[in-house]
mmCIF file of the N, C-alpha and C atoms, coordinates in Angstrom:
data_MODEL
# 
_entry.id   MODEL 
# 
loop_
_atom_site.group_PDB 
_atom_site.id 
_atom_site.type_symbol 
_atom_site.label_atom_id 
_atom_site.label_alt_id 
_atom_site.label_comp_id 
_atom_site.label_asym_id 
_atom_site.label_entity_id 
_atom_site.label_seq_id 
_atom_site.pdbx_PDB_ins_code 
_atom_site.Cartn_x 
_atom_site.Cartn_y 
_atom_site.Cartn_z 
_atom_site.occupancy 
_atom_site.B_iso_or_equiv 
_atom_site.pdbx_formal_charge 
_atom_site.auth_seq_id 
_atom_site.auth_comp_id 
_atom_site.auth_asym_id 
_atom_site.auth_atom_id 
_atom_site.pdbx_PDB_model_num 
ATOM 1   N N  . UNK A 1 1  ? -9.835  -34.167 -1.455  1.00 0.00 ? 1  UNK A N  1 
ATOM 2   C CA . UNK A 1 1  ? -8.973  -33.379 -0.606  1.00 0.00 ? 1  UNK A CA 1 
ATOM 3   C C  . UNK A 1 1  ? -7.792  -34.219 -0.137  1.00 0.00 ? 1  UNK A C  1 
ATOM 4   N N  . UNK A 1 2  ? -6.597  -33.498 -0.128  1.00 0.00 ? 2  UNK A N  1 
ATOM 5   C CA . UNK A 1 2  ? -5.306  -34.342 0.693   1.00 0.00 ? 2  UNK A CA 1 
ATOM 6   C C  . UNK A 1 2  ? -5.195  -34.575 1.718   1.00 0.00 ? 2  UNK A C  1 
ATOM 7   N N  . UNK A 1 3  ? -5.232  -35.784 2.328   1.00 0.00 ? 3  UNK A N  1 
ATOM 8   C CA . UNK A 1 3  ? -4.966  -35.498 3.965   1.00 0.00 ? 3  UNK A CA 1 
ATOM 9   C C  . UNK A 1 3  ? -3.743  -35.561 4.778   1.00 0.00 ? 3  UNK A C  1 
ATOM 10  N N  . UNK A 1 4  ? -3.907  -34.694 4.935   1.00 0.00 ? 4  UNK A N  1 
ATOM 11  C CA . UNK A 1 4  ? -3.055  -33.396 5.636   1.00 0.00 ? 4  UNK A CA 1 
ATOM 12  C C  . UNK A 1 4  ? -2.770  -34.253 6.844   1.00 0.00 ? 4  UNK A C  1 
ATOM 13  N N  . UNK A 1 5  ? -1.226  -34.287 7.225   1.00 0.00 ? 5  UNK A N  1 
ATOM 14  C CA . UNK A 1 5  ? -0.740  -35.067 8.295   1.00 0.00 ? 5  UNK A CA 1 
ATOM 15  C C  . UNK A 1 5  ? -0.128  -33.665 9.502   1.00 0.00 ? 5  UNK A C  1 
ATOM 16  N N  . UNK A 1 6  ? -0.352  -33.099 10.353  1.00 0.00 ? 6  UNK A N  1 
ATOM 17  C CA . UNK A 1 6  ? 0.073   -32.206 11.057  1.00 0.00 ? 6  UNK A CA 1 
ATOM 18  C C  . UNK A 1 6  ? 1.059   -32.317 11.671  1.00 0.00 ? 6  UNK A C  1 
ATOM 19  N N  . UNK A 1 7  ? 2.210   -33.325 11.541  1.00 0.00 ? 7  UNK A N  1 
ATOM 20  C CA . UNK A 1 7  ? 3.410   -33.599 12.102  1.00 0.00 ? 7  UNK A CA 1 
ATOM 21  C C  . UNK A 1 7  ? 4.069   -33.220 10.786  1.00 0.00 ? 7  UNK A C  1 
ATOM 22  N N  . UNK A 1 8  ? 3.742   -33.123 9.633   1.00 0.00 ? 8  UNK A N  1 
ATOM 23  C CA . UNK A 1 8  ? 4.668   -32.998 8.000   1.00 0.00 ? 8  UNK A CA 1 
ATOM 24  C C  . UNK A 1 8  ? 4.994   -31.117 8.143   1.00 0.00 ? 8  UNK A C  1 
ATOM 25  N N  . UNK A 1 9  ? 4.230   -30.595 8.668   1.00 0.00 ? 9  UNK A N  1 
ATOM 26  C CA . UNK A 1 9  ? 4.502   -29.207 8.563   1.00 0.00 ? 9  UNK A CA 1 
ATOM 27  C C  . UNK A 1 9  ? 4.321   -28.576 10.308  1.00 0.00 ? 9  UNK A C  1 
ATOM 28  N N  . UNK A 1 10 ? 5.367   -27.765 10.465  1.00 0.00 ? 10 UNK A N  1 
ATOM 29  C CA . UNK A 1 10 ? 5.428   -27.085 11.541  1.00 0.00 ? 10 UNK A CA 1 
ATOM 30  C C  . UNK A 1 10 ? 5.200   -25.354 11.665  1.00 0.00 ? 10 UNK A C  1 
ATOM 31  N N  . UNK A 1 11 ? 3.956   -25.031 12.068  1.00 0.00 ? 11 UNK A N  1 
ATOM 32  C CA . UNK A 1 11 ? 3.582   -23.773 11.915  1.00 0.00 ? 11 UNK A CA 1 
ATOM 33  C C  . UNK A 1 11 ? 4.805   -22.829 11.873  1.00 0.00 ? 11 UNK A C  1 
ATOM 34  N N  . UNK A 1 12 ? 4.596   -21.721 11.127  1.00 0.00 ? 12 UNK A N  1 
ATOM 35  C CA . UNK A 1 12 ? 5.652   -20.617 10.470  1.00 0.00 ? 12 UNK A CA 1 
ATOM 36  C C  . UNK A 1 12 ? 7.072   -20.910 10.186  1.00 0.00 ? 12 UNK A C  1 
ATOM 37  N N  . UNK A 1 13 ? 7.167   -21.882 9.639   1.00 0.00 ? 13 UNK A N  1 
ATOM 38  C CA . UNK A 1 13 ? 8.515   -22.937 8.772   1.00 0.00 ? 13 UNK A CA 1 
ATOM 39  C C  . UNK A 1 13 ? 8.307   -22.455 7.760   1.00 0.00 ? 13 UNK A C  1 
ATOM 40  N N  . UNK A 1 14 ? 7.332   -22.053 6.543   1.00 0.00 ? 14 UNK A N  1 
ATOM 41  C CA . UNK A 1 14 ? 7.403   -21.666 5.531   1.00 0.00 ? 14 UNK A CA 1 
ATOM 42  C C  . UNK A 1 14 ? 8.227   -20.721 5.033   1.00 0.00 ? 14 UNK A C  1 
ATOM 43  N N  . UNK A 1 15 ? 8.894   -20.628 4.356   1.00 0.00 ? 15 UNK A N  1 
ATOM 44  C CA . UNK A 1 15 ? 9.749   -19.628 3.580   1.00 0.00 ? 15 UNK A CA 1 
ATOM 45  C C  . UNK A 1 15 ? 8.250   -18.239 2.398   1.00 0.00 ? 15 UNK A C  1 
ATOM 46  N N  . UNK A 1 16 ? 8.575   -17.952 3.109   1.00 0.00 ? 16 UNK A N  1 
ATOM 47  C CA . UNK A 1 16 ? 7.702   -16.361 2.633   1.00 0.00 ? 16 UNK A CA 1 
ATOM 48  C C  . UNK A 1 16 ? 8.548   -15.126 1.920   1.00 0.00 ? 16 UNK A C  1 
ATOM 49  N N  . UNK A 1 17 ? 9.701   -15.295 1.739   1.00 0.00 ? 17 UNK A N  1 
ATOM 50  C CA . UNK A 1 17 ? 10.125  -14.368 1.016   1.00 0.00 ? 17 UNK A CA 1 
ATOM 51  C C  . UNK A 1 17 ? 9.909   -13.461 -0.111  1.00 0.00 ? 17 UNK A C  1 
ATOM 52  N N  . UNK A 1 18 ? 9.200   -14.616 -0.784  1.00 0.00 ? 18 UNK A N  1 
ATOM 53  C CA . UNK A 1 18 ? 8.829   -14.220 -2.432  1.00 0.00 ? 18 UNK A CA 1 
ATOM 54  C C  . UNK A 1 18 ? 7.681   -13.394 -2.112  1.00 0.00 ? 18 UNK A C  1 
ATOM 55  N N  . UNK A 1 19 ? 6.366   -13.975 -0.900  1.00 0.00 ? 19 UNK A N  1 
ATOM 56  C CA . UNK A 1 19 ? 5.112   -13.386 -0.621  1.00 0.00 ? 19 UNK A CA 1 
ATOM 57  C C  . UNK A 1 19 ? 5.659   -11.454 -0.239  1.00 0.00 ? 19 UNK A C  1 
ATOM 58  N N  . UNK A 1 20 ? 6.875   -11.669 0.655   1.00 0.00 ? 20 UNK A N  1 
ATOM 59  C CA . UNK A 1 20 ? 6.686   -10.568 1.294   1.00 0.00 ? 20 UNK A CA 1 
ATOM 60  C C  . UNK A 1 20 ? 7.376   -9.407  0.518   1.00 0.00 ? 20 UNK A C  1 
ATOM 61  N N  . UNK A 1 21 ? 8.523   -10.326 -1.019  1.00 0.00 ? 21 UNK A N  1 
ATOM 62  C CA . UNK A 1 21 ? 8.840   -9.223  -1.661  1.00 0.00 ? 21 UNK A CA 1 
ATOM 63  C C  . UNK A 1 21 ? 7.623   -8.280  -2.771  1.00 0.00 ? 21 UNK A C  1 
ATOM 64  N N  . UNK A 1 22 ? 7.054   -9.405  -3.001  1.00 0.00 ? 22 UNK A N  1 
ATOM 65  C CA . UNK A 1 22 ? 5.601   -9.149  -3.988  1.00 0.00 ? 22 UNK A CA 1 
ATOM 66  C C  . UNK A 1 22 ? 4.695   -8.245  -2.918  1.00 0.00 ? 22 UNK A C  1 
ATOM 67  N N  . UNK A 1 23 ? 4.576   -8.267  -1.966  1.00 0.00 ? 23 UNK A N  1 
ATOM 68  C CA . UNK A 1 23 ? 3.712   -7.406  -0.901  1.00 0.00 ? 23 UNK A CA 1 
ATOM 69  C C  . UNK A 1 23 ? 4.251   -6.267  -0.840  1.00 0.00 ? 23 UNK A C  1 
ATOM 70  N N  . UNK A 1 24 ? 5.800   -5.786  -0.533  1.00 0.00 ? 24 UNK A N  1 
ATOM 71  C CA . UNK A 1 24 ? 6.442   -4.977  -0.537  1.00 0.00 ? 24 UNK A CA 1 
ATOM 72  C C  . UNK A 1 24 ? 6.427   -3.603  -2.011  1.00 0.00 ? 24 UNK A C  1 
ATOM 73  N N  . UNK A 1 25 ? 6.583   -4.566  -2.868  1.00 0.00 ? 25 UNK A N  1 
ATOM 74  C CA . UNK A 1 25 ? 6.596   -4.100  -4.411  1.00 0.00 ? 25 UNK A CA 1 
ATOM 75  C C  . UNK A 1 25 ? 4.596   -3.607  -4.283  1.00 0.00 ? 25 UNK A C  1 
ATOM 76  N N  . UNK A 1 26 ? 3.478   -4.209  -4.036  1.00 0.00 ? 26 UNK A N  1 
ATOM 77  C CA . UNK A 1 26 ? 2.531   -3.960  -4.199  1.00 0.00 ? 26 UNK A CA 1 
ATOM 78  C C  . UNK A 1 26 ? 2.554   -2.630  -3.434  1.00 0.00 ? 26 UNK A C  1 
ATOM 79  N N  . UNK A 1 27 ? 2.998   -2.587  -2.544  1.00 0.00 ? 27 UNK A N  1 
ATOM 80  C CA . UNK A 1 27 ? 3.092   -1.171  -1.081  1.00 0.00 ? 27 UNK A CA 1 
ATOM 81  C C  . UNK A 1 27 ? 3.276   0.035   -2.302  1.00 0.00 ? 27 UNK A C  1 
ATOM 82  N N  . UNK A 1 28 ? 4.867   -0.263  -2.626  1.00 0.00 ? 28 UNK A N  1 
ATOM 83  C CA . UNK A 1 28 ? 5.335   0.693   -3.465  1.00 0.00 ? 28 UNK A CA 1 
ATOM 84  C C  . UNK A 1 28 ? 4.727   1.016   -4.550  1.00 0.00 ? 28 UNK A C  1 
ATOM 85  N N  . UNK A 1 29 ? 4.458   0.692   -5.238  1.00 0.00 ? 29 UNK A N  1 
ATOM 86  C CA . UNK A 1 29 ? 3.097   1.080   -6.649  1.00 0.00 ? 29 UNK A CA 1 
ATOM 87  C C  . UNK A 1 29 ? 2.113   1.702   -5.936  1.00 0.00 ? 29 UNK A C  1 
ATOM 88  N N  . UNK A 1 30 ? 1.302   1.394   -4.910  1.00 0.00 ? 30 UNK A N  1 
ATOM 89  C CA . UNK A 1 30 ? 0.466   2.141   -4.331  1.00 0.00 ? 30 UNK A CA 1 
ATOM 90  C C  . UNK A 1 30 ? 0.621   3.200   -3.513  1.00 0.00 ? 30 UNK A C  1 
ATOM 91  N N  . UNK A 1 31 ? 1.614   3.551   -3.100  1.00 0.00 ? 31 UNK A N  1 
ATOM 92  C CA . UNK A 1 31 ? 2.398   4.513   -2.756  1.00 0.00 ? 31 UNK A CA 1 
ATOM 93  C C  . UNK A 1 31 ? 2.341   5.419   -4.272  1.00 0.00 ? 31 UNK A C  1 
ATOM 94  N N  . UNK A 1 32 ? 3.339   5.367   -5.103  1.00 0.00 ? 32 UNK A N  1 
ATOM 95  C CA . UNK A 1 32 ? 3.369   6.241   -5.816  1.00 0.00 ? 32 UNK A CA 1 
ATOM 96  C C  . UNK A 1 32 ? 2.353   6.488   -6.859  1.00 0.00 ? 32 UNK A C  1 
ATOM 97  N N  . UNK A 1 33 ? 1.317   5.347   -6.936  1.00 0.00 ? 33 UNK A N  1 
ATOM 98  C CA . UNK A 1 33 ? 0.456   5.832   -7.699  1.00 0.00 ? 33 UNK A CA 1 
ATOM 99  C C  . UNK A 1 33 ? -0.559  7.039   -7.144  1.00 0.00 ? 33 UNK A C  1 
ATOM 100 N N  . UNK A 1 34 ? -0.248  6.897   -5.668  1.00 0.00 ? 34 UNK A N  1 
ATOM 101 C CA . UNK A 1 34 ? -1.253  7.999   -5.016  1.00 0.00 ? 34 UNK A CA 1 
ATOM 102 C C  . UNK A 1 34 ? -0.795  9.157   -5.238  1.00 0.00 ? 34 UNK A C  1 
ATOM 103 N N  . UNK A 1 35 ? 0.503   9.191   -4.887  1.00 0.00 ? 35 UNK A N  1 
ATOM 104 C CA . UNK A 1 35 ? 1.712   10.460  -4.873  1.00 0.00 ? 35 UNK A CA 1 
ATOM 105 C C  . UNK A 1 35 ? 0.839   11.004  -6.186  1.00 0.00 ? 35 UNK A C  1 
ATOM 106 N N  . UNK A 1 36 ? 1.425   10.119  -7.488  1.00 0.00 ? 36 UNK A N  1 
ATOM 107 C CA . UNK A 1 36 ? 0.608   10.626  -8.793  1.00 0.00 ? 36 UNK A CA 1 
ATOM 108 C C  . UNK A 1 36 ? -0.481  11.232  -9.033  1.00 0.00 ? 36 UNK A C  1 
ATOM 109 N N  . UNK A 1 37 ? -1.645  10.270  -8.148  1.00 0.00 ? 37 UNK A N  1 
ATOM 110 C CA . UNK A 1 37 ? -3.031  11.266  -8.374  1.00 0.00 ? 37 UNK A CA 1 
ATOM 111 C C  . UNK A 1 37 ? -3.090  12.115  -7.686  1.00 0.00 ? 37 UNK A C  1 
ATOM 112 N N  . UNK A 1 38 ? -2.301  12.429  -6.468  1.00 0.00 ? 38 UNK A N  1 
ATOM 113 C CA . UNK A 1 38 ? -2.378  14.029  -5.665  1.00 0.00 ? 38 UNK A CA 1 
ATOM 114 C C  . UNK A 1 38 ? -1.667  14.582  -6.899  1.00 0.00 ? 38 UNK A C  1 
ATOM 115 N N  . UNK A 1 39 ? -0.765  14.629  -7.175  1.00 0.00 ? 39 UNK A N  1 
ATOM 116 C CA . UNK A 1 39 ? 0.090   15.843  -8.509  1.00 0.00 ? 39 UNK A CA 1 
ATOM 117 C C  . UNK A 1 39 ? -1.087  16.039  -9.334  1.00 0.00 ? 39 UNK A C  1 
ATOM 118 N N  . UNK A 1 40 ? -1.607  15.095  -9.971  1.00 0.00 ? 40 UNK A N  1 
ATOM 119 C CA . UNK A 1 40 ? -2.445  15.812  -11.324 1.00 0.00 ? 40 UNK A CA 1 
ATOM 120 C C  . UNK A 1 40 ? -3.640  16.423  -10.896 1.00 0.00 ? 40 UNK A C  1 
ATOM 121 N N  . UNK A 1 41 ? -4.158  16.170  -9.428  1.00 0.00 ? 41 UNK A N  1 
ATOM 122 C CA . UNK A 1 41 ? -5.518  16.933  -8.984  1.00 0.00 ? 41 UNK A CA 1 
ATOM 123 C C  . UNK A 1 41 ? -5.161  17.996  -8.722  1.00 0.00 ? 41 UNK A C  1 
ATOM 124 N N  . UNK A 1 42 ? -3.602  18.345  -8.262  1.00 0.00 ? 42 UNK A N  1 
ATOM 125 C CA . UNK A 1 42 ? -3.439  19.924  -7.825  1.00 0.00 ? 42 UNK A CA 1 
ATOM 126 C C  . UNK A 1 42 ? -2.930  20.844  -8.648  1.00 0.00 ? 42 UNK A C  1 
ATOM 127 N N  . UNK A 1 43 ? -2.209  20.036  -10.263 1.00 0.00 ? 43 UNK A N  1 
ATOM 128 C CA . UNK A 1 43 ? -2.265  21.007  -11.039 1.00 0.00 ? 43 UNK A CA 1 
ATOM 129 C C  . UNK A 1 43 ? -3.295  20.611  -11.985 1.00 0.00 ? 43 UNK A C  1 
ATOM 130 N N  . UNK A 1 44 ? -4.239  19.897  -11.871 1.00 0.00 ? 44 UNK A N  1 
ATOM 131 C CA . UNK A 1 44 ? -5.342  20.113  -12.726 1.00 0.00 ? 44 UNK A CA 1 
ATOM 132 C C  . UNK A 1 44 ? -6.002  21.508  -11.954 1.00 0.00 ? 44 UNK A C  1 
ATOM 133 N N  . UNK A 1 45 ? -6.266  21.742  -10.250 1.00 0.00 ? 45 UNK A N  1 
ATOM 134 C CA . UNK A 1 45 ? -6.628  22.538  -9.539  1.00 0.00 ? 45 UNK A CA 1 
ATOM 135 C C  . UNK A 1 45 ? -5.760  24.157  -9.746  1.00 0.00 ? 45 UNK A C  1 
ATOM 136 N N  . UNK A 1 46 ? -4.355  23.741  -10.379 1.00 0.00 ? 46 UNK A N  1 
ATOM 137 C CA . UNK A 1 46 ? -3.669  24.831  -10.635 1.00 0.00 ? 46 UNK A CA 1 
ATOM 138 C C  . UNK A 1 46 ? -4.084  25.707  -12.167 1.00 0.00 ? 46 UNK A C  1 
ATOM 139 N N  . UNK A 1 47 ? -4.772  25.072  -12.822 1.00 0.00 ? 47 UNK A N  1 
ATOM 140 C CA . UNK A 1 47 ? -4.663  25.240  -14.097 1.00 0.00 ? 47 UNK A CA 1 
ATOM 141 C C  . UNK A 1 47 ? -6.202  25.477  -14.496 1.00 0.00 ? 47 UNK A C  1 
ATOM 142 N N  . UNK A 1 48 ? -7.351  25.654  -13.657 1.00 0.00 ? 48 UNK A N  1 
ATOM 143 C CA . UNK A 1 48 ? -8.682  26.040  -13.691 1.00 0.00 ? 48 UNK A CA 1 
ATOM 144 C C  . UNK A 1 48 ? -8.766  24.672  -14.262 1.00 0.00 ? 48 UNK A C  1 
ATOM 145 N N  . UNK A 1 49 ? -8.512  23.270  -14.365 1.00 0.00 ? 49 UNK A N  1 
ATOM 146 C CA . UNK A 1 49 ? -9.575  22.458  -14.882 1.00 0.00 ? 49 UNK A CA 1 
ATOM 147 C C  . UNK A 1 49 ? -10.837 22.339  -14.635 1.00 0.00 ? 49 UNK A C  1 
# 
């Protein structure tokens, strides 16, 4: 293990951008993939499946 000096890093200094655009983008896919499965359950529901 590295040992970790607690004066080298100062809590929430990190640059998170990349985390929070990749989090953002994950939101959105899951967002519309839901959107998606409500559409095909209600015209599968439209269509006597």
């Amino acid at each position: 293990m590295a040992d970790h000096n607690q004066s080298e890093h100062a809590h929430g200094s990190m640059n998170i951008r990349a985390q929070e655009k990749t989090f953002a983008g994950f939101v959105r896919m899951t967002v519309w993939a839901t959107v998606a499965i409500i559409a095909v359950l209600i015209f599968m529901g439209l269509v006597n499946a």
